[in-house]
VMD Tcl script that draws the C-alpha trace (Angstrom):
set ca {
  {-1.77 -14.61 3.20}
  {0.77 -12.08 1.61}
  {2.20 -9.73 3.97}
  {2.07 -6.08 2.70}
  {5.47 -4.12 3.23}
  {4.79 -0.88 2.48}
  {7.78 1.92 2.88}
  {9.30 5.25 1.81}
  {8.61 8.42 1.71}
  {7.25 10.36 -1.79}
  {6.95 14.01 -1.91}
  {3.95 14.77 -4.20}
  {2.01 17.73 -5.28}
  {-1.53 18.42 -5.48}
  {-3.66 20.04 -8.13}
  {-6.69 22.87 -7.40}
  {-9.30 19.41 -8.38}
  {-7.49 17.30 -5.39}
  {-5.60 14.86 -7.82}
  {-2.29 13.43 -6.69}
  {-0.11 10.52 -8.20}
  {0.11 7.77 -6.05}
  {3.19 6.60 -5.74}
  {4.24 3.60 -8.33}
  {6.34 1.65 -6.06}
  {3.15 1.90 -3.91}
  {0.79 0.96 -6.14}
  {2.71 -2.37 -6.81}
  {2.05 -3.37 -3.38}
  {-1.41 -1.58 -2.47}
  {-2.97 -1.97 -5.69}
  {-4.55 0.51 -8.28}
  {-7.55 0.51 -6.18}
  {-7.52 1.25 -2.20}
  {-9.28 2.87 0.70}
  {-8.39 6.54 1.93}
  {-9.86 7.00 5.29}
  {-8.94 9.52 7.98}
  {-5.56 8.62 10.00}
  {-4.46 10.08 13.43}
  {-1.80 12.76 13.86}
  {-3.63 14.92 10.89}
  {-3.05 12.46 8.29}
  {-5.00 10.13 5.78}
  {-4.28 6.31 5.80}
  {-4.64 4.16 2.94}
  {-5.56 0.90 2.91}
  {-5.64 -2.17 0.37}
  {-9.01 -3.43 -0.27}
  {-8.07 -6.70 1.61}
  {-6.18 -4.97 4.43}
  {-9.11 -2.63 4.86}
  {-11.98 -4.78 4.80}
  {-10.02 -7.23 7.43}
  {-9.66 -4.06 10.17}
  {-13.56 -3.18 9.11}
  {-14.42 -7.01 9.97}
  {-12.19 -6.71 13.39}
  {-14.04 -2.69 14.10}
  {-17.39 -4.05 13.37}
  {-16.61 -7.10 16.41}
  {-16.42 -4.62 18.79}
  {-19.31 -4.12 21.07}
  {-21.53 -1.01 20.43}
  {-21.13 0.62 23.60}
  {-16.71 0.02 22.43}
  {-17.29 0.61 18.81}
  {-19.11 2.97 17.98}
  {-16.53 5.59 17.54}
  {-14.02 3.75 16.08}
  {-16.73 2.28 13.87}
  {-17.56 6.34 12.82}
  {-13.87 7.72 12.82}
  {-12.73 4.96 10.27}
  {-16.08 3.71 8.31}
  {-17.88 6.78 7.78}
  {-14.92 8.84 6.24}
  {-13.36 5.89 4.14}
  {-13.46 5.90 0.42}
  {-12.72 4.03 -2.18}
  {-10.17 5.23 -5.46}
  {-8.76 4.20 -8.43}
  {-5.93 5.77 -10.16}
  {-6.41 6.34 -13.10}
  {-3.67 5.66 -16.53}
  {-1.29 8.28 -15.03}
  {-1.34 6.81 -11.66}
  {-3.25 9.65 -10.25}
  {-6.37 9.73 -7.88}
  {-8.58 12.16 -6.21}
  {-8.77 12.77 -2.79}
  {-11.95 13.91 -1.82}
  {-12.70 17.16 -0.51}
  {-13.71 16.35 3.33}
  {-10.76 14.21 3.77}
  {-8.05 16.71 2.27}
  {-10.27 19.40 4.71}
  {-9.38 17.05 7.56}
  {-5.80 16.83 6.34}
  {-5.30 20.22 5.43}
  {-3.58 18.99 2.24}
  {-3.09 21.24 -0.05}
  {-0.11 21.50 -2.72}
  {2.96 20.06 -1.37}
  {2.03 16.75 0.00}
  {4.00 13.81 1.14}
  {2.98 10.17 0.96}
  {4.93 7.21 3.23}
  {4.51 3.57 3.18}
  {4.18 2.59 6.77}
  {4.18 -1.43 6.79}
  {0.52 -2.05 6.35}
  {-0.77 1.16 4.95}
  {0.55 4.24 3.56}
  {-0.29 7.62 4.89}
  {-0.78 11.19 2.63}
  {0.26 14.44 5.10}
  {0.30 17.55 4.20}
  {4.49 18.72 3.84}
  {4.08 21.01 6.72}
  {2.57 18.39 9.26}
  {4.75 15.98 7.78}
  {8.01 18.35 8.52}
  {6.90 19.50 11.91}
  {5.79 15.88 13.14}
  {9.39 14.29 11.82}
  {11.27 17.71 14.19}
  {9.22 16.44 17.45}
  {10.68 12.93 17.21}
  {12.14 12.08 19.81}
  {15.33 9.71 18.97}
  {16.14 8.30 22.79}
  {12.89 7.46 23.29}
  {13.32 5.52 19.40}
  {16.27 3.97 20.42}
  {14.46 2.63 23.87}
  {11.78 0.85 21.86}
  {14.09 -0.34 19.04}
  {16.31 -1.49 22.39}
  {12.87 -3.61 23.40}
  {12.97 -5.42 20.24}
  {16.59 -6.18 19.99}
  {17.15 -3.99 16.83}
}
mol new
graphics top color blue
foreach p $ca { graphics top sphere $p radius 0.5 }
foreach p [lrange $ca 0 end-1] q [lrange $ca 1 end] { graphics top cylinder $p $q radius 0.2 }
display resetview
């Protein structure tokens, strides 16, 4: 099994319909078609169709009583798009609600999935970063 690498970060812009260019150097790793699902921290994530459906098999293990909401947070808001010849694809209008995307967007590979933020949650997450506590974890793995 390949190992997906995904990384980067790619400021895009969205139109009034919800239609963004994914990312090329993204697309060669993700695929032209993928999964857009809700993320945490007020993002989406976006998964490859292989990637995705392995996470769904490993939610849908969980015990009802454990899964439930992890089962609805991920499975009930996931979709399914294609870009299209220009690379672009449309993000549907309850997930870019969610997101509060609207124009100015940014979209980061992060290993196994990308993310798509809006600029302004992407800016004011990347101020609250906290650097010693970074270099504490990076310490743990002998970075």
């Amino acid at each position: 099994m390949q190992t997906m690498m995904l990384k980067g970060t790619f400021p895009q812009a969205m139109d009034l319909k919800g239609r963004m260019t994914f990312p090329n150097k993204l697309r060669e790793v993700i695929g032209e078609r993928f999964i857009v699902t809700r993320g945490f921290d007020g993002c989406l994530f976006v998964y490859s169709l292989e990637n995705f459906e392995r996470k769904a098999e490993k939610i849908q293990a969980l015990p009802m009583a454990k899964g439930r909401d992890v089962q609805r947070f991920f499975m009930s808001w996931a979709c399914e798009v294609e870009a299209d010849k220009q690379g672009r694809i449309l993000i549907p209008q309850n997930l870019r609600d969610f997101a509060k995307l609207e124009k100015d967007i940014v979209v980061t590979g992060v290993s196994d999935r990308a993310e798509i933020w809006s600029k302004n949650a992407w800016d004011a997450l990347n101020s609250q970063i906290n650097e010693e506590q970074l270099m504490t974890t990076l310490e743990e793995l002998d970075f």
